[in-house]
C-alpha positions in Angstrom: 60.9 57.7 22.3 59.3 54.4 21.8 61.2 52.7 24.6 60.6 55.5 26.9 57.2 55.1 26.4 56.9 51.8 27.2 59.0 52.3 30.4 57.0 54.9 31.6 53.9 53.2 31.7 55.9 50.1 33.2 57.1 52.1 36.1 53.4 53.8 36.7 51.9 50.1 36.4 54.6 48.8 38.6 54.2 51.4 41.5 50.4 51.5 41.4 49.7 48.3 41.5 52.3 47.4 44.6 50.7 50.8 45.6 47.6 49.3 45.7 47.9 46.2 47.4 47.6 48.0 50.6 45.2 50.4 49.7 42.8 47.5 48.7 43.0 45.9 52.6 43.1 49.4 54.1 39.7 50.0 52.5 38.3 47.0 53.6 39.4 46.3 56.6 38.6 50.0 57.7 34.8 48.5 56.7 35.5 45.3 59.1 36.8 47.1 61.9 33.5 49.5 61.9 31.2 46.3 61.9 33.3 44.6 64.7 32.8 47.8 66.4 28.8 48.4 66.2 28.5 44.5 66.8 30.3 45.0 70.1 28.4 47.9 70.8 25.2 46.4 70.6 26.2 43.0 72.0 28.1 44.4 74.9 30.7 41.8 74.0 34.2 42.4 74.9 35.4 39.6 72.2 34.5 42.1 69.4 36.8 44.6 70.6 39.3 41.9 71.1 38.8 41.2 67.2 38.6 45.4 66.4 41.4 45.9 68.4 43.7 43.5 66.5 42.7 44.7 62.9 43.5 48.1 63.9 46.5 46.9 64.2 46.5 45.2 60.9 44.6 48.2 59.6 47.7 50.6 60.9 50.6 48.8 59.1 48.9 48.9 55.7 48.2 52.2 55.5 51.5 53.2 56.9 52.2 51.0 53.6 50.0 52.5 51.9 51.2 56.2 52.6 55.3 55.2 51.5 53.9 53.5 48.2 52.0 56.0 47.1 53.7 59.3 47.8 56.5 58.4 44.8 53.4 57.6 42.8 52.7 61.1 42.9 55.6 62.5 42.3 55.7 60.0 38.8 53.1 62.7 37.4 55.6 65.4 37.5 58.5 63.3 36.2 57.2 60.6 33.9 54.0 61.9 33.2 55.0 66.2 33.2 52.8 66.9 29.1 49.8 64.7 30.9 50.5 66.8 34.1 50.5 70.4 32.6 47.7 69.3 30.1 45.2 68.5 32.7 46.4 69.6 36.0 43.9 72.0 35.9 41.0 69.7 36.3 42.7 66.7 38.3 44.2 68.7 40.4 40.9 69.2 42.2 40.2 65.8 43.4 43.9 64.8 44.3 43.6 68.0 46.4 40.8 67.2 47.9 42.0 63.3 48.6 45.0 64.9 50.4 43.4 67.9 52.5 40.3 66.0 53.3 40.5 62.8 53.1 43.5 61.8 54.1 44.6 63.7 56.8 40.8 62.8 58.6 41.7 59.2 57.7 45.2 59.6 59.5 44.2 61.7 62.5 41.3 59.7 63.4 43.6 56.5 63.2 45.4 57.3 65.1 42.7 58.2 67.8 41.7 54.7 66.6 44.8 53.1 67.8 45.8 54.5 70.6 42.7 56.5 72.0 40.4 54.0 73.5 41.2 54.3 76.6 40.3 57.6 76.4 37.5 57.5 74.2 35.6 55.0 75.8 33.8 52.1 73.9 31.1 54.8 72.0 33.8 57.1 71.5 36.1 54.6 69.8 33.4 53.1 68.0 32.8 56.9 66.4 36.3 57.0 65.5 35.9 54.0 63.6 33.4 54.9 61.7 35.3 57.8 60.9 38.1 56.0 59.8 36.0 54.1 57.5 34.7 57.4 56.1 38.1 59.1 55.3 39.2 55.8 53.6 36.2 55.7 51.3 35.8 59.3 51.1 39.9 59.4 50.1 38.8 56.2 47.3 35.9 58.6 45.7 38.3 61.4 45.4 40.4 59.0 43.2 38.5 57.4 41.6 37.0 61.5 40.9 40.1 61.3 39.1 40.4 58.0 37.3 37.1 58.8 36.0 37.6 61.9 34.7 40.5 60.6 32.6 38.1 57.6 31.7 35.3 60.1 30.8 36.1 63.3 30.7 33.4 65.5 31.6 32.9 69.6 33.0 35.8 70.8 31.2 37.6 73.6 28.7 39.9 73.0 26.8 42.2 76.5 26.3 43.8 77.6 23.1 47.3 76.4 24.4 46.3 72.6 25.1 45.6 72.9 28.6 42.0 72.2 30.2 40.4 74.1 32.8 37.7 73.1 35.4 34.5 74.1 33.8 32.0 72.6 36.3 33.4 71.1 39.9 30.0 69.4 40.4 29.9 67.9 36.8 33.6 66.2 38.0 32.7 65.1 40.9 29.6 63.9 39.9 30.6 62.4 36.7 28.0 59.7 35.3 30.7 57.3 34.9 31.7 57.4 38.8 28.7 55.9 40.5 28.8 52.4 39.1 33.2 52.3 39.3 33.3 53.0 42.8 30.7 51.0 44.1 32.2 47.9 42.4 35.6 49.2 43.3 34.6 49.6 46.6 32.9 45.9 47.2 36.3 44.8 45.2 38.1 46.0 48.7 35.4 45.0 50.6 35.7 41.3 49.6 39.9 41.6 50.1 39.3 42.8 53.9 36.4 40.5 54.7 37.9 37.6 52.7 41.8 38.3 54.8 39.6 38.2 57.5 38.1 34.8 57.3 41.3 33.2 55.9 43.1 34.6 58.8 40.5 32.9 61.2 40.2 29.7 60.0 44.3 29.1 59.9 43.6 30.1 63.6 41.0 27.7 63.9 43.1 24.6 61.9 46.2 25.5 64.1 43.4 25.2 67.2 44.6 29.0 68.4 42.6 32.1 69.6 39.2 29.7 68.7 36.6 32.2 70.2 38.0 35.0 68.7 38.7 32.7 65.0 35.1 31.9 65.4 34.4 35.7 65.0 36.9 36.1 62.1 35.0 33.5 59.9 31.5 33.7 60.5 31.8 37.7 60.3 34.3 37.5 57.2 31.6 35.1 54.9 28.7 37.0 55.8 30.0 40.5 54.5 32.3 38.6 51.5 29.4 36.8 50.4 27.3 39.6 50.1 30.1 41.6 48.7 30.6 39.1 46.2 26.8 39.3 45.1 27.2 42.6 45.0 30.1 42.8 42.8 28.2 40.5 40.1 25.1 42.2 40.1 24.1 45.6 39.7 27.6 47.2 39.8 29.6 45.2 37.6 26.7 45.1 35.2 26.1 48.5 35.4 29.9 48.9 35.1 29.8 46.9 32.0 26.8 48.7 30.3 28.8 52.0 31.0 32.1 50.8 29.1 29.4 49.4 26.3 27.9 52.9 26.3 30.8 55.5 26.5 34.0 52.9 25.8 32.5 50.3 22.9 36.0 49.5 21.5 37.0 48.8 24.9 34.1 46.3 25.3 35.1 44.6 21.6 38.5 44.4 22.8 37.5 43.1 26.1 35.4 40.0 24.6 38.0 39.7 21.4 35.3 40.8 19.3 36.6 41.3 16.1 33.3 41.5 14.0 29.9 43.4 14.7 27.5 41.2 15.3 23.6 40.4 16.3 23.4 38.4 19.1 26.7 38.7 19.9 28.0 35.4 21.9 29.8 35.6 25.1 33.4 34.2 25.3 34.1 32.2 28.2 37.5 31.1 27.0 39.7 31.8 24.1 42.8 33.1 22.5 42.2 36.6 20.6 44.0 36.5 17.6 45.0 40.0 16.5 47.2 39.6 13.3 44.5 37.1 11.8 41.6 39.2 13.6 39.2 36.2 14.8 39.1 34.6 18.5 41.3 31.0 18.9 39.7 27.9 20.4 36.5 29.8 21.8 33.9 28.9 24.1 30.6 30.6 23.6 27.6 31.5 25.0 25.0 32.5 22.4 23.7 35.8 22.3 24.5 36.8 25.8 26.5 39.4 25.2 24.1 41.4 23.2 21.4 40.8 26.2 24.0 41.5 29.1 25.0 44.6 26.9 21.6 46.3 25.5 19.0 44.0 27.5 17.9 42.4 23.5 18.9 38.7 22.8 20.0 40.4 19.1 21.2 43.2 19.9 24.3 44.2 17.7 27.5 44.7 19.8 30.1 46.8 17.3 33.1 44.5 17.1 36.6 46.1 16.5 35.9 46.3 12.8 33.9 49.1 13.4 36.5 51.1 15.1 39.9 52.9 13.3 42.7 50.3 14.1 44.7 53.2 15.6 42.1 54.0 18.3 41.9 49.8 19.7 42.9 49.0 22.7 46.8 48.5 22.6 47.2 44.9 24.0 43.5 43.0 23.4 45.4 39.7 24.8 46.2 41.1 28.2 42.6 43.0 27.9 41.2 40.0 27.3 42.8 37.5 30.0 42.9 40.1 32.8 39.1 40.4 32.7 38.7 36.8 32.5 41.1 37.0 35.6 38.9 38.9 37.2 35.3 38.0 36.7 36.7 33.9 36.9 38.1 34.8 40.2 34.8 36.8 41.5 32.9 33.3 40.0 34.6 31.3 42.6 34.2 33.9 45.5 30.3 33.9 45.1 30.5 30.3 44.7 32.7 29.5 47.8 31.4 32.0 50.0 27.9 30.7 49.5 29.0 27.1 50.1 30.4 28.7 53.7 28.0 30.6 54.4 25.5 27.6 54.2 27.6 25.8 56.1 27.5 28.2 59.1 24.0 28.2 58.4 23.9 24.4 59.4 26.2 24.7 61.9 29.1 22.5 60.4 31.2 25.4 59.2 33.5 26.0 62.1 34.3 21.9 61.9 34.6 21.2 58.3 38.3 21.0 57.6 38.1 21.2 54.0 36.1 24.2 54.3 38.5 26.0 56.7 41.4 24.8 54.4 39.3 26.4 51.3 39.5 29.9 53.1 42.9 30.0 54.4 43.9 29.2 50.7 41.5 31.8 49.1 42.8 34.5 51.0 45.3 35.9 48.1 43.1 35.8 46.1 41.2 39.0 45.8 44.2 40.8 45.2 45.1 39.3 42.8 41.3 39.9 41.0 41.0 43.6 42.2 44.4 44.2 40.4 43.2 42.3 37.4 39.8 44.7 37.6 42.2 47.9 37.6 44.6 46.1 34.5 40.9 45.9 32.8 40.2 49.1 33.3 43.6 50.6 32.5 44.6 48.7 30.0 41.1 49.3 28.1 41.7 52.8 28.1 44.8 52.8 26.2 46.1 54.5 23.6 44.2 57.2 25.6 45.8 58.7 28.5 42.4 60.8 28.8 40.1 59.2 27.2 39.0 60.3 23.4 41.2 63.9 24.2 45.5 62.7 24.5 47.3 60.0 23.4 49.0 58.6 25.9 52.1 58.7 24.0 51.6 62.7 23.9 51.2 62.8 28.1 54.8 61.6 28.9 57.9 63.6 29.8 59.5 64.1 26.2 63.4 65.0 28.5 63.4 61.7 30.5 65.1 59.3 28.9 64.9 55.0 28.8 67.7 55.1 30.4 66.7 57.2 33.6 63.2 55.0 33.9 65.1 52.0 33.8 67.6 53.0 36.5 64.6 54.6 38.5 62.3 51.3 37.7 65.1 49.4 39.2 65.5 51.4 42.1 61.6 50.9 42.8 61.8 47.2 42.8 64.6 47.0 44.9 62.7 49.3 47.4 59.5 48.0 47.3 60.7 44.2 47.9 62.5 45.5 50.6 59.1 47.0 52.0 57.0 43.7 51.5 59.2 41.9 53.8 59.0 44.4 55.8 55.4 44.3 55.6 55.1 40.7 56.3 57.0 40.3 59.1 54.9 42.9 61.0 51.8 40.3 59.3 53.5 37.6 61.1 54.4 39.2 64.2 50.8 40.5 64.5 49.4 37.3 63.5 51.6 35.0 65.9 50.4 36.9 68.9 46.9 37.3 67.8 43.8 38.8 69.1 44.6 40.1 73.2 41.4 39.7 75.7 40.6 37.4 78.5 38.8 35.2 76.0 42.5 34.7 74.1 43.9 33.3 77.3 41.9 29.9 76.9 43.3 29.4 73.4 41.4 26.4 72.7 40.4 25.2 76.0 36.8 26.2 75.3 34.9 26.2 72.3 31.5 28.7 71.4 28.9 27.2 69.1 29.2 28.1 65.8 26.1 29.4 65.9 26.5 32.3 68.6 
C-alpha cells in the first residue's frame, strides 16, 4: 500500500505540473495580449495589433495544451484519488464546476472570437474579446485555486456521520481567508512567466536583427509589467502569503525554514542543509531575527520550530520543502533584480542596444517556470501528510483497489504521451516564432529602427 502511495502522488505531481506549464503562460499571456490591445487602442497603432495578433496565436496553442493536459488530471481524482474524491466531493465539487461551466467555456468561446473574429469585430470589438479572455482565464485560476484552498484551509463545511463533508456555506468557500493572498501571488507568478516569455522572445528577435519594431514592443512592454510583477510578488502578497502559512500552517513554516527548535528571534536561513535524522540545519547561513519580524512584525518574536509539533503531523520531505522554496524566492530575487537593471536601462535609452542585456533576457526566459512550479512544490509539498489539511491523511484519500502496478504502467504511459506533446508543442513555438509578428511594419525587418524610447 506503501508503494501505491507513493505512486499516486507521483503520477498527480507528474501530470499537474506538465499540466501546468501551460496554464502558467496561458494566464499571462492572456494579461499581455489585453495590454497590447488597450495600448493599440489608445495609440491608434497598428504595430500593437501586429504584437496581439501574434500572442493570440501563442496564447491559442497553450491552451489547446493546456485543455489535453489537464482533462486526465481530472479523471486521476476518480481513479487514483476515489476515498479523497467521495470524502469531499461534496464541497470541491462546487468550484471545479464552476471552473468548467463558467470559466472555461467563456475562456474558450471568446478565444476563439479572439482568434479568428477580428475582422468581424472590429478593433473595439476585439479589444473586448480580449479582455474577456483575460477574465475567463483568471476567473477559471480563482475557481482552482477555490479549490486548492479549501484543501489547504478548510473552511464552510460539515462533516456527515459517514465521513463525507457537505457544503455548509458557498460564500464561506469561495471567500475563504486563505484565497486572497494565494491567488494574487499566484496570479503575478503567471504574470511574470507571460511578460518575462514576452521580452525573452523580443530581444532573441532583436540579437538575430528580425521583426525590430515589433521586438522593440516585446521588450520594453515585457520589463515594465515583469518588473512590477516581480515587486509585486515580493511584497505584499508573498508576505502576506507567508504570514498566512505562519498563522494557519506553522509546522509548514518550521519545515519550510528547517527550523527544528522554537526560538525568539528566530534567524532566517539563506542556505543550508536540513538535517532530519540529527534534527538541526547543516552549514547555515543566517540572518538574525528576521524571521520572527517577517513572521509576527517583533524582532523576538518566537517562531515554534518542529519540536513543538507531533513528529507524525511534519511535513513529509522538509529537504525538498526546504530547497523548493529557496528555488523559488532565489529565482523571484533575481527577477526583481534583473528586471530593474532593464527597466533602467530603457529608462536611459541604452536598453534596446545593450547586448548583454538582451542576452540576459533571452536566457531568463525559462525561468519562471521553473520558480512558479517550485511555488506550487512549496505549497504542496508543505501540506503533506494532509490531503485536506488538519481533516485526512493523505494516505487515507487514495484508491485502496489500484494497485503499484497499474500506476506504474499508467505513469509510464503519461510520460510517453506527454513528451510526445511537448514536441509537439515546440515545433508549433518555432514555427510561430520563425515567422513572427505579420504587419506592414514586419516587412522592413531591420531596415529601420524606432527609438527605444517611443
Amino acid at each position: 500500500m506503501e508503494e501505491a502511495l507513493i505512486l499516486h502522488r507521483l503520477h498527480f505531481a507528474f501530470t499537474i505540473m506538465f499540466h501546468y506549464i501551460f496554464v502558467q503562460l496561458s494566464m499571462g499571456l492572456a494579461l499581455m495580449v489585453f495590454i497590447f490591445k488597450t495600448l493599440g487602442l489608445r495609440r491608434n497603432d497598428p504595430r500593437y495589433d501586429d504584437v496581439a495578433r501574434f500572442w493570440i496565436k501563442i496564447l491559442a496553442v497553450s491552451f489547446a495544451l493546456g485543455v489535453v493536459t489537464g482533462v486526465p488530471m481530472e479523471f486521476q481524482f476518480g481513479t487514483n484519488w476515489a476515498q479523497f474524491s467521495k470524502a469531499a466531493g461534496g464541497v470541491i465539487g462546487q468550484t471545479l464546476a464552476m471552473e468548467g461551466v463558467f470559466a472555461f467555456f467563456l475562456e474558450s468561446s471568446f478565444l476563439g472570437l479572439l482568434l479568428f473574429g477580428e475582422k468581424k469585430l472590429g478593433r473595439r470589438g476585439h479589444w473586448w474579446m480580449s479582455l474577456l479572455v483575460f477574465f475567463g482565464s483568471w476567473l477559471s485560476g480563482y475557481f482552482i485555486i477555490a479549490t486548492n484552498a479549501w484543501m489547504l484551509h478548510p473552511v464552510g463545511y460539515i462533516l456527515q456521520t459517514n465521513g463525507q463533508f457537505s457544503l455548509n456555506s458557498f460564500w464561506a468557500l469561495v471567500f475563504n481567508p486563505w484565497i486572497l493572498w494565494q491567488y494574487t501571488h499566484n496570479q503575478l507568478g503567471a504574470s511574470v512567466t507571460g511578460s518575462l516569455v514576452v521580452a525573452g522572445i523580443g530581444a532573441i528577435y532583436l540579437l538575430l536583427g528580425r521583426h525590430r519594431e515589433h521586438a522593440h514592443i516585446f521588450v520594453r512592454t515585457g520589463v515594465i509589467t515583469g518588473f512590477i510583477c516581480c515587486v509585486l510578488l515580493l511584497f505584499p502578497t508573498g508576505d502576506q502569503q507567508g504570514r498566512n502559512i505562519a498563522r494557519y500552517q506553522p509546522v509548514t513554516l518550521a519545515g519550510m525554514e528547517g527550523l527544528f527548535q522554537s526560538v525568539e528571534g528566530a534567524p532566517l536561513a539563506i542556505l543550508g542543509q536540513p538535517d532530519t535524522v540529527k534534527q538541526r540545519l547543516d552549514n547555515p547561513l543566517l540572518l538574525p531575527n528576521v524571521l520572527s519580524f517577517m513572521t509576527y512584525r517583533h524582532w523576538t518574536a518566537e517562531v515554534r520550530g518542529l519540536d513543538a509539533f507531533p513528529k507524525e503531523d511534519w511535513p513529509t520531505n522538509i529537504p525538498l520543502l526546504f530547497y523548493s522554496f529557496r528555488i523559488m524566492v532565489g529565482l523571484g530575487t533575481i527577477f526583481i533584480v534583473l528586471t530593474g537593471l532593464a527597466v533602467f536601462l530603457l529608462w536611459r535609452g541604452r536598453l534596446m542596444n545593450s547586448k548583454a542585456m538582451l542576452w540576459i533576457l533571452a536566457i531568463l526566459t525559462p525561468f519562471p517556470f521553473i520558480s512558479n512550479l517550485a511555488g506550487w512544490l512549496t505549497v504542496e509539498t508543505g501540506r503533506q501528510p494532509w490531503v485536506i489539511y488538519g481533516l485526512m491523511r493523505t494516505s487515507h484519500g487514495a484508491s485502496p483497489y489500484v494497485s503499484a502496478g497499474n500506476t506504474m504502467f499508467t505513469l509510464i504511459g503519461f510520460m510517453g504521451m506527454y513528451a510526445l506533446l511537448i514536441i509537439l508543442f515546440l515545433f508549433l513555438l518555432f514555427r510561430e516564432f520563425d515567422h513572427g509578428p505579420q504587419g506592414e511594419t514586419s516587412q522592413r525587418d531591420g531596415a529601420n529602427t524606432v527609438s527605444p524610447a517611443q
